[in-house]
C-alpha positions in Angstrom: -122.5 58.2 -78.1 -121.6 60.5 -75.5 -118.6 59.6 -73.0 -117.6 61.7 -69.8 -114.8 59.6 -68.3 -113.4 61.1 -64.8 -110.0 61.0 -63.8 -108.2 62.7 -60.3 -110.0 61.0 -57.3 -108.3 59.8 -54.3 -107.4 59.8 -50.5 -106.3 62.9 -49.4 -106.0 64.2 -45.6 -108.6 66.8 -44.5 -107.0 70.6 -45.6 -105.2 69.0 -48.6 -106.2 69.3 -52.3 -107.8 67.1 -55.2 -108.5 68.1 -59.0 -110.8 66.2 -61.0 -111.1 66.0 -64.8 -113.7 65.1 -67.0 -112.9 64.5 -70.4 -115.6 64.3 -72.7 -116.7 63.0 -76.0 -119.5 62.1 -79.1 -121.3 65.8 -77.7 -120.3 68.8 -78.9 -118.4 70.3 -75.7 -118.5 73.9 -76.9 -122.5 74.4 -76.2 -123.0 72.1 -73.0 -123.2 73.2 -69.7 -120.7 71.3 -67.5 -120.7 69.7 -63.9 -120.3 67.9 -61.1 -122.5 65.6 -58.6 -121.5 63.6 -56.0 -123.1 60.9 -54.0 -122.1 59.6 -50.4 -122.8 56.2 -49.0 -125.9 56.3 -47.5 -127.1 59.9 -49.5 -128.5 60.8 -52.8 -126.7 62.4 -55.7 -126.7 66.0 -54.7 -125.4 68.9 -57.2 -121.8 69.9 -56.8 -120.9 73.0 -59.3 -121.8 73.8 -63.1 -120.3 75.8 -65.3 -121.9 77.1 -68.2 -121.1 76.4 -71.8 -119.7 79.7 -72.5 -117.1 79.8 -69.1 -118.6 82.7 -67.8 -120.7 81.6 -65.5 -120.6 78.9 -62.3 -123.2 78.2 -59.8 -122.3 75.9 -56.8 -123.7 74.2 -53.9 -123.2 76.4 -50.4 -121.5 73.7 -48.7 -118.5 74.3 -51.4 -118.5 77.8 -52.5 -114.9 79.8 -51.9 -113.4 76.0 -51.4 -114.4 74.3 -55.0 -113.8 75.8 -58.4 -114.9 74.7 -61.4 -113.2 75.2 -64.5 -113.4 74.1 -69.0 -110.8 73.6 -71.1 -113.0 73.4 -74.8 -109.8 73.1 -76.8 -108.9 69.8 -74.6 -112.8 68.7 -74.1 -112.5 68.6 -70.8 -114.1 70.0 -66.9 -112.8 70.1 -64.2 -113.2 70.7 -60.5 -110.2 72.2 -58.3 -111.3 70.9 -54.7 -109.5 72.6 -51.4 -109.3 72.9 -48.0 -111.4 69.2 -48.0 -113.1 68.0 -45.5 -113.9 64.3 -44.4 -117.8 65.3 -45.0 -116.4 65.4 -48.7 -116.0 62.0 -49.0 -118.0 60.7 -51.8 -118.3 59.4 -55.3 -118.2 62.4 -57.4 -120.1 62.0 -61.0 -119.3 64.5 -64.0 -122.2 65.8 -65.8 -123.3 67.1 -69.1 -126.7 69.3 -69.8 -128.3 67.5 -73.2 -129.8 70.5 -74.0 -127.3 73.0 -76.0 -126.5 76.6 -74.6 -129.2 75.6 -71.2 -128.0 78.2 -69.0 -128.3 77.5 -65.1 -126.9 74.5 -62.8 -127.2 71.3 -64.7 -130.4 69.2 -64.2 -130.1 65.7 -63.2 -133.0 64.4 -65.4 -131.3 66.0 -68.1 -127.8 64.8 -67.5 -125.2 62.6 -69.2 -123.1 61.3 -66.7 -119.7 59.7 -66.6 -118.9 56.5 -64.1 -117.8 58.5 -61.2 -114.2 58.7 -59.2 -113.9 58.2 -55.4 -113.4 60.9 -53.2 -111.9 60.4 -49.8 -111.1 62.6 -47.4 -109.5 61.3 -43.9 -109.4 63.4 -40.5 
């Protein structure tokens, strides 16, 4: 059975940091792409970052690119996502994600996901 459990959310003034880790289990971390969604109240899900199985490659959603990173850890089993310079437009539920498919190269498809509970993300003004 796979788990992705998400740890790191919080409050956190606009301009400040977060980090959120996934750690995952019962798939075999290695061979899946990694990622992150994220839902506001009010929105749907929308696609945060991936990163590919291998580490070398990261796609990202423009509304986060040069203030998100996304990172893996395969000896730990675990993703995660390095957020700066937040903004209150940030504020949302942010979901960790894992491709079923092994080695799928690309940003992670939602029908196709694994998905962990989700951690709040708030960001104040």
């Amino acid at each position: 059975q796979v788990q992705l459990v998400e740890s790191g959310g919080g409050l956190v003034q606009a301009g400040g940091s977060l980090r959120l880790s996934c750690a995952a289990s019962g798939l075999t971390f290695s061979t899946a792409a990694m990622g992150w969604f994220r839902q506001a109240p009010g929105k749907e899900r929308e696609f945060v970052a991936t990163i590919s199985w291998s580490g070398h490659n990261s796609w990202y959603v423009n509304s986060v690119e040069g203030r998100f990173t996304i990172s893996r850890d395969n000896a730990k089993n675990t993703a995660y996502l390095q957020m700066n310079s937040l903004k209150p437009e940030d504020t949302a539920v942010y979901y960790c994600a894992a491709d079923s498919s092994a080695r799928w190269f690309g940003p992670i498809r939602a029908q196709h996901a694994y998905w962990g509970q989700g951690t709040q993300v708030t960001v104040s003004s």
